[in-house]
N, C-alpha and C positions, 0 to 999 in steps of 0.2 A: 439043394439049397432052397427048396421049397420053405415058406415059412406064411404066418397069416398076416394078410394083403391089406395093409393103410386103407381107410379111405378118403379120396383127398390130399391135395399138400397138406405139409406139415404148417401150422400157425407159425404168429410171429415168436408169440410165447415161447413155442417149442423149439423152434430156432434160436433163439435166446438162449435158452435153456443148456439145450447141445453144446453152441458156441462158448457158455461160461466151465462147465463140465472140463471140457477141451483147454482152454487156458488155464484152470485151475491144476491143471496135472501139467501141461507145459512148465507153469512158475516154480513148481514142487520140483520137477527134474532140473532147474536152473537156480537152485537153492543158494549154491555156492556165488552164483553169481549175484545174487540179488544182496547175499552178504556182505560181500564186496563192495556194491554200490550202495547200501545205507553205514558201510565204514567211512567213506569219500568223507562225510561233513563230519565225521568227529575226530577224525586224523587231522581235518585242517581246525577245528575247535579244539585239541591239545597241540597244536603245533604255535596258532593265538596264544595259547598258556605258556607255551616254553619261551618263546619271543616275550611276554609279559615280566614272567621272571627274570629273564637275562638284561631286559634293559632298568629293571627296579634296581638292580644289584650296579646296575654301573650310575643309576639315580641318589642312591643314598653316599655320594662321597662329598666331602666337604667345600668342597668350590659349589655345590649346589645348596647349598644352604646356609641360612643368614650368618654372616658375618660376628667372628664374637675373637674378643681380645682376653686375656690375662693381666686382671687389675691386682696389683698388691695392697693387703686391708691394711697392711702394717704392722701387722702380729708375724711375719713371718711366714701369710699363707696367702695364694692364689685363688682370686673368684673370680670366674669367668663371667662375663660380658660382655651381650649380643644386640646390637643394633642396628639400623642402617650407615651410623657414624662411621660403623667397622667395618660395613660392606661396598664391594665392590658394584656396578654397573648389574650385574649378573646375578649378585647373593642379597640385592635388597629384596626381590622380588619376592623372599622367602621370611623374612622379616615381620615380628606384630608391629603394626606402621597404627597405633591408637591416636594419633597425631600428625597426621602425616604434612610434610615441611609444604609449605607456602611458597610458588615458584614466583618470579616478576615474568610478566608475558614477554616474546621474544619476535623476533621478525626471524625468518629463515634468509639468511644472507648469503649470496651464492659466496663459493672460495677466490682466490684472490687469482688464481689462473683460469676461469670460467665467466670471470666478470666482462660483463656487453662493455665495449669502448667505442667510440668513436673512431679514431685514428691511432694504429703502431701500437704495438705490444709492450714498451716502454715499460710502462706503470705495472703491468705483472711482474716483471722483472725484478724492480724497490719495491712492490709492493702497497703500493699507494694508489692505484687504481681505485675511482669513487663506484659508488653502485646507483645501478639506473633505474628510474618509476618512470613509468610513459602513463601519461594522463591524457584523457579525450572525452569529449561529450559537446552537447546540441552549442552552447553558448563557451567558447574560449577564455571569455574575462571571469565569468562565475568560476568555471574550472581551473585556472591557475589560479585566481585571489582564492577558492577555495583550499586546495591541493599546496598552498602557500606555506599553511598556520601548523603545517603536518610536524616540519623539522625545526620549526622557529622556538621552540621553548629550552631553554640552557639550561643543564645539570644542574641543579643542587640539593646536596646531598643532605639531610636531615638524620644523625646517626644515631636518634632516640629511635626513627621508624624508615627504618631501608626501604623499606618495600613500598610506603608513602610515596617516597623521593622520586621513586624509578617509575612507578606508577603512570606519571604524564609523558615518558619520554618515549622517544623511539629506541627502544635497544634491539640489536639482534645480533645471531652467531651463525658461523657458520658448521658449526656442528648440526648434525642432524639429530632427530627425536626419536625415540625409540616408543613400543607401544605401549608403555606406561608412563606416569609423571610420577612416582615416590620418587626416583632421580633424575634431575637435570641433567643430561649425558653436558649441556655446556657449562657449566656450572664446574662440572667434574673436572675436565680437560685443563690442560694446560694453557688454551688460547684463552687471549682476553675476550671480553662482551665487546662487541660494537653499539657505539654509541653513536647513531645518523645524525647527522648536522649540515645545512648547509656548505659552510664553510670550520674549518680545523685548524686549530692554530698548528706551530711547531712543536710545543710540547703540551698535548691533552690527552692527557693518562693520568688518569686515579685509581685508588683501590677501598672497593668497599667492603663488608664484610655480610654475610648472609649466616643464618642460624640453621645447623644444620642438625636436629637433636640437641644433645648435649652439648653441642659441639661446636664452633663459629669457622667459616669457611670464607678465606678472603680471593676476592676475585680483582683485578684487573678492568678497569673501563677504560677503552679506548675511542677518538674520536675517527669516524667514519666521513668521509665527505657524499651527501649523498644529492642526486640530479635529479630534477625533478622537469620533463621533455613532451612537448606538446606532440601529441600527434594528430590527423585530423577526423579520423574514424576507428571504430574497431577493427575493421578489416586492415588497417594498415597495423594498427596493433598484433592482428592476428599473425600476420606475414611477415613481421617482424620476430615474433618468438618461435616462430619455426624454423623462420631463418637462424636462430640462433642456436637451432636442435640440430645435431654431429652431423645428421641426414640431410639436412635443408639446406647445406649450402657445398658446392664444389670444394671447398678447402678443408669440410669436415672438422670444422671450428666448433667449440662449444662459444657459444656468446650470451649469458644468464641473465636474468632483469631482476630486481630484487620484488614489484611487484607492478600492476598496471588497474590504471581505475578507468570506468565510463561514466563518468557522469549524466550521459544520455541528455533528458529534458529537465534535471534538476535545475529549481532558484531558488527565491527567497521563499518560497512559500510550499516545495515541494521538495525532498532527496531521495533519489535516486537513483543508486550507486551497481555499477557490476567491479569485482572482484577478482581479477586474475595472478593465480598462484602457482609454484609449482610442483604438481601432485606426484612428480615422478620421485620426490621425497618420503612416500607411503611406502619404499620396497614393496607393494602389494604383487606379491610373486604367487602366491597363491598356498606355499608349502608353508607359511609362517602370518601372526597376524600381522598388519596392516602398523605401520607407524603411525603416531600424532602430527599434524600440519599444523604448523605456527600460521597460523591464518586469523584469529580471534585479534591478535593485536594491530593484522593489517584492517580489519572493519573497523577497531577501536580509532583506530589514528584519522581516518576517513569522516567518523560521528563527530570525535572531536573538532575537528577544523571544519566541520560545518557550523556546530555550536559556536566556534570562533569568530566564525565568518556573522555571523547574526547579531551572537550578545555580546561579543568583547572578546578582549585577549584573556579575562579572567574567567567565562565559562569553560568548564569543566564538568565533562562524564569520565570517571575514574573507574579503571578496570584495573585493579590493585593485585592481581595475584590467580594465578589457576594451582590447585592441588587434588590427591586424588581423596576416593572415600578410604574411611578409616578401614582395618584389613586383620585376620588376626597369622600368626604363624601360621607356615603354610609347607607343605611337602612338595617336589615333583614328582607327581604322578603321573604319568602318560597313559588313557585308557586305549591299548593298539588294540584292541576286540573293535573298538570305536572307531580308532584311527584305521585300520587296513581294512575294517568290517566291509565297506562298498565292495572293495577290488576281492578281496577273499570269495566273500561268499555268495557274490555275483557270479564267480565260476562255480561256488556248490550247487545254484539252484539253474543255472543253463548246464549246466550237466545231464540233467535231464531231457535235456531237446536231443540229442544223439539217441540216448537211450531210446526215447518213441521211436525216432526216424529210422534208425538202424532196424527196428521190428517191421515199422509198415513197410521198408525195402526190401525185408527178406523175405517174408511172403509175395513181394511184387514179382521177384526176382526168379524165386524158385517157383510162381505162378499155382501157388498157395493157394490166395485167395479166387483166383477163378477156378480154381480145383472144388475148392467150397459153392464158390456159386453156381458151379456147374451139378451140384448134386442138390440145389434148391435154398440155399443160404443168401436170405436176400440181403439187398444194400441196410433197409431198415436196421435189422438185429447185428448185422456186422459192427452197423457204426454206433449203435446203442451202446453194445457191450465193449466193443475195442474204446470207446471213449470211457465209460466206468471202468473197465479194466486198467485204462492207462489214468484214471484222475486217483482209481485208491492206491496204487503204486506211488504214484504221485507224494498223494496227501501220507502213508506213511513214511517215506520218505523226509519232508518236511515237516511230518511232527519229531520223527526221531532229531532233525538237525535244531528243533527247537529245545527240545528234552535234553540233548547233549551239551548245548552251551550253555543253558540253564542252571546243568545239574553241577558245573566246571565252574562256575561264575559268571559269567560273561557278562557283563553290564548291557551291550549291547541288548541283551533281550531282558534280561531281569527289570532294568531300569523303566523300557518302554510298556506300555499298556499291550497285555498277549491278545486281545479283542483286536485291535488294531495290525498288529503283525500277522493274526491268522486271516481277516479280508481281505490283508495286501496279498501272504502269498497263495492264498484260496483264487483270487481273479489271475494272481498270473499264472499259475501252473492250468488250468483253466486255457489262458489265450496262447500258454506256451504247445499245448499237446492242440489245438487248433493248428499252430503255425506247423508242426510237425507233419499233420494230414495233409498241408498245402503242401508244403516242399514238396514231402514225399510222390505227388504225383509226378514232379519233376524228374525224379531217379530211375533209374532202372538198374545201377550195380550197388551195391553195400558197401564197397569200397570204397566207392565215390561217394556215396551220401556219411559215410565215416569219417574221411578228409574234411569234409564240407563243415559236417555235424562239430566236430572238436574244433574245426579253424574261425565257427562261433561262438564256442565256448570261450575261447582265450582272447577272441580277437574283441568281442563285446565286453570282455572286465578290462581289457587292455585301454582297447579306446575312451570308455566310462573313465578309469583313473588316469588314465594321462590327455585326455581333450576333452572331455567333457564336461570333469569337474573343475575344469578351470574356466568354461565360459559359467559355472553354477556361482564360482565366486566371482566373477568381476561384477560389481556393481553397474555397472555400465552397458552392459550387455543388455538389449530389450528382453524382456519376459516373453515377448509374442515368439522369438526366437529359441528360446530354452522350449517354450510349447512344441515349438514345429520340431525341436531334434527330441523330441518327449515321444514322438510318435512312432521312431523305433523302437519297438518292444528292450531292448536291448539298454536304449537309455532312462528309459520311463521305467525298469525295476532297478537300476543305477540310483537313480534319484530317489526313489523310494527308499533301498539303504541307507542312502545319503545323510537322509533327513532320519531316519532312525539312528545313525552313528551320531548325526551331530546334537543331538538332543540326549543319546547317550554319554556323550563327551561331556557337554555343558552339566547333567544332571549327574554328573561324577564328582565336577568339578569343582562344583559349586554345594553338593551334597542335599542334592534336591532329586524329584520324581523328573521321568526320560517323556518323553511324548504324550498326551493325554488327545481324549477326543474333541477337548475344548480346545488345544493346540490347532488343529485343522483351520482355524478361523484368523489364523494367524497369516497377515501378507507376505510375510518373509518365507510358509511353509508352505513347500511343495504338494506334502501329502495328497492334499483332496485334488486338483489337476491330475496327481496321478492315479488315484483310483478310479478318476473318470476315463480316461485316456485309456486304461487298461480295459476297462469293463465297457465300454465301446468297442475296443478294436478285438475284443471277444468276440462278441455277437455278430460284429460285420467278418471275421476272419473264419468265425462258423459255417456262416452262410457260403462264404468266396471259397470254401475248402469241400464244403458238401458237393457243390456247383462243380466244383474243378476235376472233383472223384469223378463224378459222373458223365463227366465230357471226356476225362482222358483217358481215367482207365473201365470205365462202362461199353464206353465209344457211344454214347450217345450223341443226339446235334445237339448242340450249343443253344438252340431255341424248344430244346424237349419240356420243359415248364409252359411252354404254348398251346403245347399240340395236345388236342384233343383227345377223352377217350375215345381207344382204338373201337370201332365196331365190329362185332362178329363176320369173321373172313372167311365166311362162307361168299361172302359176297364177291372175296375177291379170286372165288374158283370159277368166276361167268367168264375173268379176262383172261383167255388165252393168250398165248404171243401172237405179238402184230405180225411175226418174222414169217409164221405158217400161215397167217392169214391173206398175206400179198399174194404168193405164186404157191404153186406145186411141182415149181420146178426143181424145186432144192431136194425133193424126192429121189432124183437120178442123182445126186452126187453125195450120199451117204449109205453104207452099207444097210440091208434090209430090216434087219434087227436091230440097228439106232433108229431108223426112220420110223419101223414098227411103234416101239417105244416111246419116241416123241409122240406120235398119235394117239397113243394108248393115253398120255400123260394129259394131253389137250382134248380128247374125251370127258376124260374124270375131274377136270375143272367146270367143263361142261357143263356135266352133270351134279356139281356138286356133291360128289360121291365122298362116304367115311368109311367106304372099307379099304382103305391103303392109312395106312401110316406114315409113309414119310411121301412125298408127291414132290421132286427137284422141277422146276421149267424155266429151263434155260439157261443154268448156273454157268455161272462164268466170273473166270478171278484170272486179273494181268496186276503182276507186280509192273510197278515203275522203273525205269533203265535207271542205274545209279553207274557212276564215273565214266559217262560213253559209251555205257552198253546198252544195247534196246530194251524196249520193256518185253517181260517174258511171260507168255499168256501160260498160266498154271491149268487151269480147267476152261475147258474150250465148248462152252453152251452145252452143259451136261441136261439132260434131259430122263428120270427116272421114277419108275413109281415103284412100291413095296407093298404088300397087304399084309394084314398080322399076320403071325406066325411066321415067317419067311426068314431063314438068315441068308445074310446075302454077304459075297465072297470080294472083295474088289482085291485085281490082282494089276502087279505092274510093278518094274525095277525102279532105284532111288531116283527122284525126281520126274517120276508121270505125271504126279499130284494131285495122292491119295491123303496125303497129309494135309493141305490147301483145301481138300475138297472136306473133309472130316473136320479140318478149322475152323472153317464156314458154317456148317453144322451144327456146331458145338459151339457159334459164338464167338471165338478168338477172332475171328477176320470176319471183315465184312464183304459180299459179294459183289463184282465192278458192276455186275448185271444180272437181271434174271434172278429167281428167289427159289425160297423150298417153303413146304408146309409140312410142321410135323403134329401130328393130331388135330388139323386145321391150321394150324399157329403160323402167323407168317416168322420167318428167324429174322426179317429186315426190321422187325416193330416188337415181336411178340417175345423175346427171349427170354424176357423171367417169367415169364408163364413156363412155358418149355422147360426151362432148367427145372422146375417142381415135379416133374415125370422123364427124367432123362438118368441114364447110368453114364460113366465116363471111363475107359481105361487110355490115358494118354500115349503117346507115342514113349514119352519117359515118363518116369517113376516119380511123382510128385506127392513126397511123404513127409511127415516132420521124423527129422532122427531123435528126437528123444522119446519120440511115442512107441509104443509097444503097438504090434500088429493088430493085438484085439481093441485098443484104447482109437485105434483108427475105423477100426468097424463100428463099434458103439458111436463114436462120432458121428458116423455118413450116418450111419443106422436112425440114431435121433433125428436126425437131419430128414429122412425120409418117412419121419411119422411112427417109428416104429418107438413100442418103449413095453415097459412090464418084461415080461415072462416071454413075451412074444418077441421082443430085441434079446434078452441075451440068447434064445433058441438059435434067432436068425445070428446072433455074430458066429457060436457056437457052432452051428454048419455052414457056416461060411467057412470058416480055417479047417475045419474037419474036410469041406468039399477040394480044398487048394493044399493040402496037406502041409498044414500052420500049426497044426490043435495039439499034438504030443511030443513029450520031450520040450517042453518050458516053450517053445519059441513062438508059443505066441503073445508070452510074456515078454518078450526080449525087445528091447529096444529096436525100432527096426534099421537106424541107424550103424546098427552089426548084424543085419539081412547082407546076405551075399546080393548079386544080380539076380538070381534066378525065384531067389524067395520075396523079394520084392516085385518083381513083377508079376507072381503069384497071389501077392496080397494086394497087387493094383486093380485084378480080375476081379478079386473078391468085392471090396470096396465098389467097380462095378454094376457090380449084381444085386446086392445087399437093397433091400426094399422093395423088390419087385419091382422097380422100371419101367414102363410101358417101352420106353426105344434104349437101346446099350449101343452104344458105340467107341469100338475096340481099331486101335489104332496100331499092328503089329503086337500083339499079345502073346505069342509067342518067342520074342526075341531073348536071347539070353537061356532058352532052354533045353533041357537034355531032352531025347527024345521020349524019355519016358514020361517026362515033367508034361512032355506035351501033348501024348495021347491023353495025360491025365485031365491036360486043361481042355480037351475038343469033349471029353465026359461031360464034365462041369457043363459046356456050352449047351451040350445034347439036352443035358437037365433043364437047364434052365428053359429052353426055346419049350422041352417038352411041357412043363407045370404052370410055365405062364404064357408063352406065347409071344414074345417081346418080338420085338425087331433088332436087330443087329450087325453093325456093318463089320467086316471082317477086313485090313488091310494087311493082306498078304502075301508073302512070296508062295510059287504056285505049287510047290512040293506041299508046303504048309497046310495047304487047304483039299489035300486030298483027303477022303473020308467023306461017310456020307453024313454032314451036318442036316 
């Protein structure tokens, strides 16, 4: 296995280099799977298309569209004719409305069983129950001589101009409004209009008629008796209409006021008025829009009787009519690309948080990656390329799921500005493979991080559509609040959809462009909050994830960003142990040959001596008692020295702790006491120096199964500087030396390596770079005896062409021969 000798670690370059080489043949053997997961978002972008079509088809049937009768011309033939005259509550909305009808303003009148009374349920009963105004403000006599002139003006009806007539008066209904006004839902019904009046005779009911199109629609006005009730503050106001809410009172009454004013400090010379309504008439439920509040005619009636109150019974501000804008025929379309877009494709793009995490825990898991850094694979080009690796996976991924709704229709993306879609999902797939690095420190099984991984996937579009995007629509919700739940990664690309469906929806709907960059400057639009938010909690989640690597799975201290560069430790070969420097009496209670050796070891620090290689003083490792049992000291103040060329043999049954001691070593564990030096290097400070001149054969077989045996040598191989002519030679008699090289199998995935040829090709891997120290941790396990005079050859080579250092953990039959 002789090959020509690196000089120096490998650069970061070359590291890099190796590292991309190595994932680029991984992704190739996981083809089928990487299929798979750029299928994920176009399965659910034709499943958007099938749900699209299936609801258009149950959209185009006649109750959804405007209203048309069968007029006879009188020749004998039918011509159809479509209005809102013809249409129902439901079918004007579809309607060309070029005229659209002129409503008379309305009071929303609570129903005749919700109406606040005074005393006994009586008046529900007939029906005759009045409706309540509570009035309050600074001065009592301005506030009811004002609040007086409200109900004082008498019907009369003018049947040149209806809408004239009703104009001054207080009407209202107790039907409710719906989110458009082309139809008066009260108007429609069969109830009459109320007509508030202080007092109602016996018989006051008229009937007037309203133009409705073509058409004349006669309604019903009835008189209302309506109470007009001092109170003395808003607070007693306030306690009052909660009292009258199902909840505010032990008997779970509804008790309704029809409206209540403050007058506050208004007089002659100042008005103003607060306003109370009642809003729970918005159905604002969140899944449908918002109803109209008859509230316009309660300000009106307030302006007027202030005007009263001033200039006479004959001023007059006239509020004659609300109607909507003109509209032309119209289809139901529902854009569900738009509409499910948030929930949908909030799980395409957190699909990929699993994907990262389940990588970086399989390498944690299988101890992958300290397999890498143990053969001189530093943090830098780890995190370099694992982070480019996992952002172009990324980013194709997310351009195919752009590419695919695109190329299917989807307004969703067509509609909005693709500049604007590629920054948002550029920052978060960005902060998402961050957040993946964090976790991940947390993990130690694939299992676990796989439960974990998906029960984010589902549980973050779960939450987004069903609580999130309902504090998004309540108007009432502070903004400082949507901020602070923005700061879950989870809700902050929620909202980002959000705001691209609903700009997709409106820009469908209205048959206009979806989100623009001038849209951002809009108060209503999320957008820019969330670009920031994300592209912050990037940068900080960078930082908290690098820091985290390094504390948990480096095992560095938590203050390693402090400390100093280390100085050459030659210095620290002056400080022998305090433990020999006390007495010499501890000479008589250790066999002569450890005692020797200790001496030997506290000499050569001494001296500062480099002709040893590896120089142990005082190593000592105690596990901690875990469920009551003591703690168990693994190596008991080992004290050793090596000089090149030397292989050295450590024997001892399962549990001496040769493996603790070779942990320590190699880095895995760190020492309770006492240190080693291997080429000067303390292993308590210096280990990634170390790892850049160290071989490793593990206790187990730490290999990827999709690599082939030689694609594992060229790997370490780059890794240790080697490359040209000169790495394939050395992979070449690597598998020739371990007998890998004929008969395909060093082709073969190693993955279908038996036991005994992986452990074979863990020696190899080993050796491969020439090594200055190899340490072999049961290297023989799993093999035939001939497998294994073949692997103490190999060893002879190698100790003879280079001279390495080598530990040898083995049973004692194992190590006969003369190495």
């Amino acid at each position: 296995m002789a090959t020509n000798s690196s000089n120096g670690p490998s650069s970061f370059w070359t590291q890099a280099n190796a590292f991309v080489r190595k994932n680029l043949i991984f992704q190739k053997r996981n083809m089928k799977t990487n299929i798979r997961l750029i299928l994920f978002p176009l399965v659910i972008c034709l499943l958007l298309v099938l749900i699209q079509k299936t609801v258009n088809s149950q959209l185009d049937k006649h109750s959804l569209r405007c209203g048309c009768i069968c007029v006879d011309t009188g020749k004998g033939q039918c011509e159809k004719t479509c209005g809102i005259e013809y249409s129902n509550l439901d079918q004007v909305f579809f309607c060309p409305i070029p005229h659209p009808t002129e409503w008379p303003l309305l009071l929303q009148v609570p129903a005749q069983q919700f109406r606040a009374v005074r005393t006994g349920d009586t008046c529900k009963k007939t029906g005759s129950c009045p409706v309540t105004m509570l009035i309050t403000g600074n001065n009592q006599t301005f506030g009811q001589s004002v609040s007086g002139n409200m109900f004082s003006r008498p019907l009369n009806i003018n049947s040149s101009d209806i809408l004239l007539s009703l104009a001054d008066n207080a009407l209202g209904s107790g039907i409710t409004s719906r989110y458009t006004n082309f139809l008066d839902a009260a108007f429609l019904s069969n109830a009459p209009i109320d007509l508030i009046q202080p007092q109602c005779s016996s018989n006051s009911q008229i009937s007037v008629a309203i133009q409705l199109g073509s058409a004349a629609l006669q309604k019903d006005v009835r008189c209302t008796q309506g109470l007009q009730l001092w109170r003395n503050s808003s607070s007693e106001i306030n306690d009052e209409i909660y009292k009258g809410y199902r909840n505010g009172n032990s008997e779970r009454k509804i008790n309704e006021i029809l409206a209540a004013y403050d007058f506050a400090n208004s007089n002659e010379n100042l008005f103003n008025v607060t306003v109370w309504y009642n809003s729970t008439y918005k159905n604002n439920t969140g899944d449908q829009p918002p109803a109209l509040t008859r509230v316009p005619r309660s300000i009106n009636l307030a302006s007027n009787a202030y005007l009263q109150f001033l200039l006479g019974p004959t001023a007059k501000m006239l509020f004659e009519f609300v109607k909507e804008m003109p509209k032309p025929e119209t289809e139901l379309r529902l854009d569900f690309s738009s509409l499910l877009g948030p929930l949908f494709f909030t799980w395409v793009i957190v699909q990929l948080f699993p994907v990262v995490l389940i990588s970086l825990v399989y390498e944690k898991e299988h101890k992958l990656r300290i397999m890498m850094k143990m053969h001189g694979l530093g943090d830098g080009p780890y995190w370099m390329i694992s982070y480019a690796y996992f952002l172009a996976i990324s980013s194709i991924y997310m351009l195919c799921f752009v590419v695919f709704g695109s190329a299917i229709g989807l307004n969703f993306f067509r509609l909005n500005d693709y500049s604007i879609h590629f920054v948002f999902y550029f920052l978060y797939i960005n902060l998402q493979i961050c957040l993946a690095f964090l976790v991940a420190d947390w993990f130690s099984s694939v299992k676990t991080a796989t439960v974990v991984g998906y029960m984010m996937v589902f549980g973050t579009g779960l939450l987004g559509g069903f609580l999130f995007q309902f504090f998004l629509q309540d108007s009432s919700f502070p903004k400082a609040g949507i901020i602070a739940m923005e700061l879950f990664p989870g809700f902050s690309l929620y909202r980002g959809l959000y705001e691209f469906s609903q700009y997709a929806f409106t820009g469908n709907f209205m048959g206009s462009d979806g989100m623009r960059w001038k849209d951002l400057n809009d108060s209503s639009n999320g957008m820019r909050e969330v670009l920031i938010i994300i592209a912050v909690e990037w940068l900080v989640v960078l930082c908290v994830a690098y820091y985290a690597d390094q504390v948990v799975s480096s095992g560095k201290s938590p203050l390693f960003f402090l400390r100093k560069q280390q100085k050459n430790l030659s210095s620290s070969f002056r400080k022998p142990s305090s433990r020999r420097l006390g007495s010499k009496l501890f000479v008589q209670m250790e066999k002569f040959d450890v005692d020797q050796e200790r001496e030997k070891v506290e000499q050569l620090l001494l001296e500062s001596s480099t002709s040893h290689s590896i120089i142990c003083n005082n190593l000592k490792k105690i596990y901690p008692g875990t469920d009551g049992n003591p703690e168990k000291c693994a190596v008991r103040e080992l004290s050793l020295a090596l000089p090149e060329g030397e292989c050295f043999g450590m024997l001892g049954p399962n549990g001496a702790g040769k493996t603790s001691f070779i942990n320590m070593m190699i880095g895995l564990v760190k020492p309770s006491s006492g240190t080693a030096y291997v080429q000067g290097l303390d292993i308590r400070t210096d280990m990634d120096k170390i790892y850049t001149s160290m071989g490793v054969c593990p206790q187990h077989d730490l290999l990827w199964d999709t690599l082939t045996g030689r694609e594992h040598l060229f790997f370490y191989g780059r890794l240790k500087n080697l490359n040209g002519a000169a790495l394939t030679h050395a992979v070449e008699e690597s598998l020739k030396s371990v007998n890998l090289f004929h008969g395909g199998v060093a082709d073969k995935q190693s993955g279908k390596y038996s036991g005994g040829m992986k452990r074979r090709l863990s020696v190899a891997i080993s050796l491969i770079g020439e090594p200055k120290v190899v340490y072999m941790d049961e290297p023989s396990t799993g093999l035939d005896p001939a497998s294994r005079n073949m692997l103490w050859d190999v060893v002879k080579r190698a100790k003879r062409n280079r001279a390495p250092v080598m530990f040898l953990s083995l049973f004692r039959f194992f190590a006969r021969g003369n190495l």
